[in-house]
C-alpha positions in Angstrom: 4.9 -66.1 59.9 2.1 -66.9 57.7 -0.1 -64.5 56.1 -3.5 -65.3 58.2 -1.6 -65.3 61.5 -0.1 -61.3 60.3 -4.1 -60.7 59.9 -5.1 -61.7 63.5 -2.0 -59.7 64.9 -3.1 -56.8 63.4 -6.3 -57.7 65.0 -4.7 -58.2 68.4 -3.6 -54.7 67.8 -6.6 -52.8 67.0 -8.3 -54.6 70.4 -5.6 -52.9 72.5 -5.4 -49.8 70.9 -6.5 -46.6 72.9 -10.4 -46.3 73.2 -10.0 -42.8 71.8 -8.4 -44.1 68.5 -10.3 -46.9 68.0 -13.0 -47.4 65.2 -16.7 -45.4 66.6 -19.0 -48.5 67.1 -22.5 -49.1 67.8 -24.0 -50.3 70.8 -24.5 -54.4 70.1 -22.1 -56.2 67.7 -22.0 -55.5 64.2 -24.6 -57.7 61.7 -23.2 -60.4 60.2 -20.5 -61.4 63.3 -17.3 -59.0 62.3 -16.0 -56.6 64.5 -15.7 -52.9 63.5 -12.6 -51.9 61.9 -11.0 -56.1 60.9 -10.6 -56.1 57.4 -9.7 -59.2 56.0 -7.7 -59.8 52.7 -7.1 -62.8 50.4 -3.6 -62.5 48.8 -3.3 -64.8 46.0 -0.5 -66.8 46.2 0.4 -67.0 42.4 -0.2 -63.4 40.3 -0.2 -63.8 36.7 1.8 -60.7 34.4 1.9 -60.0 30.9 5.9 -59.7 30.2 5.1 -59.9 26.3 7.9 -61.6 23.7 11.3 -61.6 24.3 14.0 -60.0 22.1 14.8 -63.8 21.4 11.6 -64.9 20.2 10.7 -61.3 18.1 13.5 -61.8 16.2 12.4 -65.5 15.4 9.0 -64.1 14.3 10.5 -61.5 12.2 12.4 -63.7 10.1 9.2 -65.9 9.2 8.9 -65.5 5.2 5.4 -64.0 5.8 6.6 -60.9 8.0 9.1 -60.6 5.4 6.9 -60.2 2.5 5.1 -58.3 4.2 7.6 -55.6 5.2 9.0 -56.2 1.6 5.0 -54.9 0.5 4.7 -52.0 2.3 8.1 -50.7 1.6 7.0 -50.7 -2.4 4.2 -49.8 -1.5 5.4 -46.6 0.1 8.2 -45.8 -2.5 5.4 -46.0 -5.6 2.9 -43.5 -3.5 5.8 -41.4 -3.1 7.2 -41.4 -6.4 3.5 -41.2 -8.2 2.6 -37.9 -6.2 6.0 -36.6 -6.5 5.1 -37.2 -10.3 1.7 -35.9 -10.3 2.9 -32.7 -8.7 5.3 -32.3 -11.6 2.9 -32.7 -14.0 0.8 -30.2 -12.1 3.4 -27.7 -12.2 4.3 -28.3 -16.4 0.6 -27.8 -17.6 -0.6 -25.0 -15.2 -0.6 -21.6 -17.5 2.1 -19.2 -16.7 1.5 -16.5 -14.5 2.9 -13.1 -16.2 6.2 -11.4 -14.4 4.7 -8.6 -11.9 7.2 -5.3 -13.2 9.6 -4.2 -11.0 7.9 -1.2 -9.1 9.1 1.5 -7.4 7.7 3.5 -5.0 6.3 6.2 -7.3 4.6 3.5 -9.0 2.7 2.2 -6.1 0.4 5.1 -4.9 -0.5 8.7 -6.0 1.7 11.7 -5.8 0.5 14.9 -3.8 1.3 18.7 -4.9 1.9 21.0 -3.4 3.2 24.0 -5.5 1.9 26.8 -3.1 2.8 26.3 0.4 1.5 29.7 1.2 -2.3 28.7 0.4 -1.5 25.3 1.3 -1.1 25.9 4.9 0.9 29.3 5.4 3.9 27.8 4.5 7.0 24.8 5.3 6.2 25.2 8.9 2.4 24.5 8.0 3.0 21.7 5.4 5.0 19.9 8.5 2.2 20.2 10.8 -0.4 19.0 8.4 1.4 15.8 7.4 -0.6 13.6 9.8 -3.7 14.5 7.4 -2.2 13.9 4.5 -0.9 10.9 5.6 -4.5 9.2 6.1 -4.9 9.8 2.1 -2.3 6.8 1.6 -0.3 9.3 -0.8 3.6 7.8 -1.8 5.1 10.9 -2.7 5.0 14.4 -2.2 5.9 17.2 -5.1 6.8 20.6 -2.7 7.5 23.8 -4.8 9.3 25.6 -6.0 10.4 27.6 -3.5 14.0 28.9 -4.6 14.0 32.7 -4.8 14.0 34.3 -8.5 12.7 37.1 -9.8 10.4 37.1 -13.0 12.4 36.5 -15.8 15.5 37.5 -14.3 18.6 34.8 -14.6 21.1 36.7 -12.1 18.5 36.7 -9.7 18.2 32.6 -9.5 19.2 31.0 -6.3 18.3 27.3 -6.6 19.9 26.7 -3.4 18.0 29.5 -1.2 14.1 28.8 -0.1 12.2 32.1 -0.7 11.3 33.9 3.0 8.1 33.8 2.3 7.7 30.2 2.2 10.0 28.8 4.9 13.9 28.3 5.2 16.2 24.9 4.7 16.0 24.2 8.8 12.2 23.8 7.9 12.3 22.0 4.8 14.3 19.2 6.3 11.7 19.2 9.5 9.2 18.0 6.7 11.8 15.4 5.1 12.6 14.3 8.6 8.7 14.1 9.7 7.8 12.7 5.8 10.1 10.0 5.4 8.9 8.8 9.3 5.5 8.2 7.6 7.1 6.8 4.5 6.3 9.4 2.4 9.1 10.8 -0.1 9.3 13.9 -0.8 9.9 15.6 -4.8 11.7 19.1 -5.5 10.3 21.5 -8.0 13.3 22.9 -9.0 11.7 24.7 -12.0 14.0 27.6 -13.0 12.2 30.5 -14.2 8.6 29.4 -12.4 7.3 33.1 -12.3 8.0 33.4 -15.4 6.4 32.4 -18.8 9.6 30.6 -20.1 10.5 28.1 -17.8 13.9 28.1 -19.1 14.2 31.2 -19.9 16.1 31.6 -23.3 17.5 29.1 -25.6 20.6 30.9 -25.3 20.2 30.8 -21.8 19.6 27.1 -21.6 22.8 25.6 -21.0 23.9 27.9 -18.1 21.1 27.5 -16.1 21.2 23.9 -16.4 24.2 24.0 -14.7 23.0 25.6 -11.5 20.1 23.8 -11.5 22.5 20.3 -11.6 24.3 21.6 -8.6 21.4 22.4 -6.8 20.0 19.0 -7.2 23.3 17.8 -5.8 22.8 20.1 -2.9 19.4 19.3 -2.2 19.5 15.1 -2.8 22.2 15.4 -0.7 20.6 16.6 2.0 17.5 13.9 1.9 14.9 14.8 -0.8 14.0 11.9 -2.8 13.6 13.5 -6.5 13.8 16.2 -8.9 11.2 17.7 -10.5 11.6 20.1 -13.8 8.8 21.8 -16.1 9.6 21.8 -19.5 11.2 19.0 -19.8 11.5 18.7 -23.3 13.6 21.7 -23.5 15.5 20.4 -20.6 16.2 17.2 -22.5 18.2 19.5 -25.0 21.2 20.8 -22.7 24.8 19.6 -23.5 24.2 18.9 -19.3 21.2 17.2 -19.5 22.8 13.9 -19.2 25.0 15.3 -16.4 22.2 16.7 -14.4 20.3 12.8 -15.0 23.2 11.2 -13.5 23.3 13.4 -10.8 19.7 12.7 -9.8 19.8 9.2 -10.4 23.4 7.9 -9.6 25.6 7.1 -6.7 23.1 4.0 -5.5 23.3 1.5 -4.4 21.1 -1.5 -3.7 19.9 -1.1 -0.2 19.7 2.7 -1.4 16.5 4.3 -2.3 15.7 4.9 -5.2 15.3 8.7 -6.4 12.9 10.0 -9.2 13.7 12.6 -11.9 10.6 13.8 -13.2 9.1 16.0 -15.8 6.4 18.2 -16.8 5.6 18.7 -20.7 2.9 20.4 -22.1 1.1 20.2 -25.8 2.6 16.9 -26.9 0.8 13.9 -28.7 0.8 10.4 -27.4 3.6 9.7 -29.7 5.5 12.3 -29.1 5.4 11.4 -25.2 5.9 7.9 -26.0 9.2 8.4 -28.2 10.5 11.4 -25.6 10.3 8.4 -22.5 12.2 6.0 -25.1 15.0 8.4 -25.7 15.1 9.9 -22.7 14.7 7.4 -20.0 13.0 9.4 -17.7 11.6 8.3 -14.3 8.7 9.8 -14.7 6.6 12.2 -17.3 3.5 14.3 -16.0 1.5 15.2 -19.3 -1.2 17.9 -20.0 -3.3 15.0 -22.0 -6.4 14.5 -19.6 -6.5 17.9 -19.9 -7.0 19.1 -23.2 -10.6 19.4 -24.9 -10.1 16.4 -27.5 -13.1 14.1 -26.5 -13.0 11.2 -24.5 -12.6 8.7 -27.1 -8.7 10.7 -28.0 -8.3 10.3 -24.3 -8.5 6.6 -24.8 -6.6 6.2 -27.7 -3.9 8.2 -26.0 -3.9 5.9 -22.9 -3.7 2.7 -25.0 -0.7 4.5 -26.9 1.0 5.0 -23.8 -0.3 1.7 -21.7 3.0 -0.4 -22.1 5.3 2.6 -20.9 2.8 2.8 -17.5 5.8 3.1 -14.9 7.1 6.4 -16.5 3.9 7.7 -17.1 1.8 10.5 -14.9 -1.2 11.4 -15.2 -3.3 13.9 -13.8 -6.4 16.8 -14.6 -4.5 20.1 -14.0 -1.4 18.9 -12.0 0.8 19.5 -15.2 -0.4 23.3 -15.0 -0.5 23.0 -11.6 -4.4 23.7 -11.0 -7.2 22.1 -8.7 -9.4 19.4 -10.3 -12.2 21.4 -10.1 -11.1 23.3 -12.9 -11.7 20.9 -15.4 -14.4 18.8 -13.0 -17.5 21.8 -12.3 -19.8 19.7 -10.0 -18.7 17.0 -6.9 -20.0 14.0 -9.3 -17.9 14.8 -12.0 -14.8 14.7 -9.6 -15.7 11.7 -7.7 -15.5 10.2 -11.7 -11.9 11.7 -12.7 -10.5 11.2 -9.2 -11.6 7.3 -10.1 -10.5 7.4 -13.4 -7.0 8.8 -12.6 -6.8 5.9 -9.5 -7.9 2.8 -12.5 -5.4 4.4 -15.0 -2.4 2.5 -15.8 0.4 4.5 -14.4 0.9 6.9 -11.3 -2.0 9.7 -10.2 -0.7 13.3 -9.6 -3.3 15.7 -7.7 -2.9 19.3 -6.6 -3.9 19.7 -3.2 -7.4 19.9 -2.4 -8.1 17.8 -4.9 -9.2 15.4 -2.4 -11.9 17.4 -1.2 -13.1 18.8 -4.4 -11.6 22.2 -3.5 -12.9 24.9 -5.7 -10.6 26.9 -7.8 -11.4 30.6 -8.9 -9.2 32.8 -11.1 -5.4 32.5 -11.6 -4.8 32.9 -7.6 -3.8 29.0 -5.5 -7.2 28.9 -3.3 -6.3 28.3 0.4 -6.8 25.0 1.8 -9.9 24.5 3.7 -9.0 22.1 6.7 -10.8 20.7 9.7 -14.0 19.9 7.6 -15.0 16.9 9.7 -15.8 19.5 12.5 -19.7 20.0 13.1 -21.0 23.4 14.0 -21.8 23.6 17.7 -25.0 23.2 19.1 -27.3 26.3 19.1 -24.9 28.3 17.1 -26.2 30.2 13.7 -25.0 28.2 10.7 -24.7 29.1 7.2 -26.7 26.6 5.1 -24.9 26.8 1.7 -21.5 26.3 4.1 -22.4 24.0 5.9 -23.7 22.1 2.8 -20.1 22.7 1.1 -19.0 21.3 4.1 -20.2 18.0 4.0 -19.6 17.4 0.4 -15.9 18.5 1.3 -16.1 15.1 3.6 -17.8 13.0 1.5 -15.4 13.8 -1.4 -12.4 13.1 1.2 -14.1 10.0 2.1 -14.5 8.8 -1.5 -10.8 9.7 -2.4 -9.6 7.8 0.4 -11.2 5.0 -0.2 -9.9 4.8 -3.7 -6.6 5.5 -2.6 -6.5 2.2 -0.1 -7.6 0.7 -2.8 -4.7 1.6 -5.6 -2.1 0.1 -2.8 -3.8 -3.0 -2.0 -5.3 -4.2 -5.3 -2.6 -6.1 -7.8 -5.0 -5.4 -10.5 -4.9 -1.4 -10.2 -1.0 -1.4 -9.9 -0.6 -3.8 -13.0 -2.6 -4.7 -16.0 -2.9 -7.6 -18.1 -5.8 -9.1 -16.2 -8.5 -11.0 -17.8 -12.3 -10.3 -17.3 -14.8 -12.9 -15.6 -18.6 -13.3 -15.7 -19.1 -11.1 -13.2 -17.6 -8.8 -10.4 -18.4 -7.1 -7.3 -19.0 -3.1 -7.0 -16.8 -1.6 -5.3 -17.3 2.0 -5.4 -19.3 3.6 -7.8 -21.2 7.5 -8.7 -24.3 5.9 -9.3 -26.2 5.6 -6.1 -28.5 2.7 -8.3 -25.2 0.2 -7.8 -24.9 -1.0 -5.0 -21.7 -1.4 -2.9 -21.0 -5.3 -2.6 -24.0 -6.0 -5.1 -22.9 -8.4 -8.2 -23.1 -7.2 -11.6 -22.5 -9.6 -15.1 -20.0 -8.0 -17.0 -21.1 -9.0 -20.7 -24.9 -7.2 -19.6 -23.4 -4.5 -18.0 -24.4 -1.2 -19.4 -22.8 2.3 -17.8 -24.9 5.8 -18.4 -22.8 8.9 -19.5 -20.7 10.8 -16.7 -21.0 7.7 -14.4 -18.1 5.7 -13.2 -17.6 2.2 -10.9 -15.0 0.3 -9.5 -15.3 -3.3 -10.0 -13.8 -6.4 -8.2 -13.2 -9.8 -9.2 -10.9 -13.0 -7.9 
């Protein structure tokens, strides 16, 4: 059957199809002669397709000499582009200047330390120091320094008890709630495990010296074993002369491994130069040495020699204004601007802050007594109720001294150039933070124009 005659069946069929399902037409025939619903189409008999070469006649293209040289071309080409970056990344790499080693740091190195030598004042006690770990949390500290809190009485060696917490301040059951709840938060925490700490020698005797040392090795034994991170003593450099000193080193800083933490021994001494620091880290190889140096009445420009002295030996260095003696900052720092500028200076120091607590809020220190705490500043007095101006006053520069340490804190754990030095100056740099309300935060200052008034301070940041 041809193809025209298969168009006029289907016509045929349309016509006979039931009236109901055939195409709706108008009334007269359709314009132009054709009846509704024929639909007539020309099949071509011959359809031209593209098929492309054959595997026959690609392969007798291919092995024309010009598709040879040209493959041939782009091959070299392709090996030289590869072999002259591959070159030029090497050279790169030889000329660019060495970057200096970043020093191994531990975690004492890479945030401030927190003390606490009263837990009483601090926040009545263990029990209280667990419960207030959230806050001290938000002030990004790395370490906390608890004690002591052994039992003794004043200069009285029979009645030491390194291994017994004093009633007063808690029992074991609560000092491991705040290892448990500290080490959660990734704060360690450091034992005071200062002998005689009621009384004036913290040693007691020279005589006594060697005895004492050995209960005080046993009860850092005790107490590492049971999860504190470090040992602190005062006095070291009488510690450093026991026949057990080197016993009592191992015994804080042996038996690791390398997936185990690292613990700290560290030390307090009191009236030494810069040298004499200096050689007493050398020979001793302490973890860490808190110093009275910051403190003393010597002038600023001491200060800074005494820092430069001790600059290179930064990871075994403390420093702090009253921690060694275990006071407030606002001992030596009388007004809120001069403690916004040591709490910055101790922050930009090379080597790791100590503060006393309530050194964050500028706590206020009167007489020999630990002032208590003041907590839940950020709370405003309620609506309609009488307020006390000069508290209320206190009150917010409590905060705004909070806010200010924070800040500084974030910024000792994130910034490379406030955990290690060596860093060349530019041009100019950003401000940061600064006591001078005349700089402004995120304003640009030129460095080689740059002039600083007297008791001022700012923290500067460049690329």
């Amino acid at each position: 059957m041809t193809k025209d005659a298969e168009i006029d069946m289907k016509e045929v069929e349309l016509r006979e199809m039931d009236p109901e399902k055939q195409p709706m037409t108008g009334d007269g025939p359709p314009a132009g002669g054709e009846k509704n619903g024929t639909v007539k189409v020309k099949v071509p008999d011959n359809e031209v397709t593209f098929t492309g070469l054959s595997k026959e006649e690609l392969m007798k293209v291919a092995g024309t000499p010009g598709w040879v040289r040209i493959r041939w071309a782009l091959l070299i080409l392709f090996w030289l582009g590869w072999v002259g970056m591959l070159a030029g990344a090497i050279v790169i790499i030889v000329q660019a200047p060495r970057c200096k080693p970043i020093p191994e740091m531990n975690w004492w190195n890479e945030g401030p330390l927190y003390q606490i030598s009263d837990s009483e004042a601090f926040a009545d006690g263990l029990a209280g120091v667990e419960a207030r770990l959230d806050e001290i949390n938000k002030l990004k500290v790395k370490g906390l320094v608890l004690g002591p809190l052994h039992t003794i009485q004043r200069d009285m060696p029979a009645t030491l008890n390194l291994k017994e917490i004093d009633p007063t301040k808690g029992n074991e059951p609560a000092l491991l709630a705040v290892l448990e709840k500290a080490h959660k938060k990734g704060i360690s925490v450091v034992l005071d495990l200062t002998p005689n700490y009621l009384g004036n020698a913290p040693w007691f005797s020279p005589s006594q010296l060697d005895d004492v040392m050995e209960k005080v090795n046993d009860a850092a034994e005790y107490w590492l074993g049971l999860g504190v991170d470090g040992i602190k003593v005062s006095d070291f450099t009488s510690a450093t002369n026991s026949v057990d000193w080197s016993k009592f080193q191992a015994a804080v800083k042996g038996n690791l491994t390398e997936e185990t933490k690292k613990r700290v021994l560290m030390g307090v001494v009191k009236n030494v130069s810069d040298v004499e620091l200096s050689e007493l880290v050398n020979r001793t190889s302490v973890d860490l040495v808190l110093s009275d140096l910051l403190s003393r009445r010597n002038g600023g420009v001491q200060r800074i020699m005494d820092m430069n002295t001790l600059s290179s030996q930064q990871r075994s260095v403390a420093w702090g204004l009253g921690a060694a003696h275990e006071d407030q900052l606002s001992k030596r720092a009388t007004n809120p601007a001069l403690i916004r500028l040591y709490q910055l200076l101790l922050f930009t120091m090379p080597g790791t802050p100590v503060f006393t607590y309530g050194d964050e809020i500028g706590l206020q220190a009167i007489g020999s007594e630990s002032p208590k705490m003041v907590w839940d500043i950020e709370k405003e007095p309620v609506e309609g109720a009488a307020v006390n101006d000069t508290a209320e006053v206190q009150r917010k520069e409590y905060v705004a001294v909070r806010k200010w340490f924070r800040s500084l804190s974030e910024l000792r754990v994130k910034e490379r150039s406030l955990l290690h030095e060596g860093l060349e100056l530019p041009e100019t740099a950003t401000v940061k933070l600064a006591t001078d309300e005349a700089l402004v935060v995120d304003s640009t200052v030129t460095l080689d124009k740059f002039v600083l008034a007297p008791g001022q301070a700012v923290l500067l940041q460049f690329p």
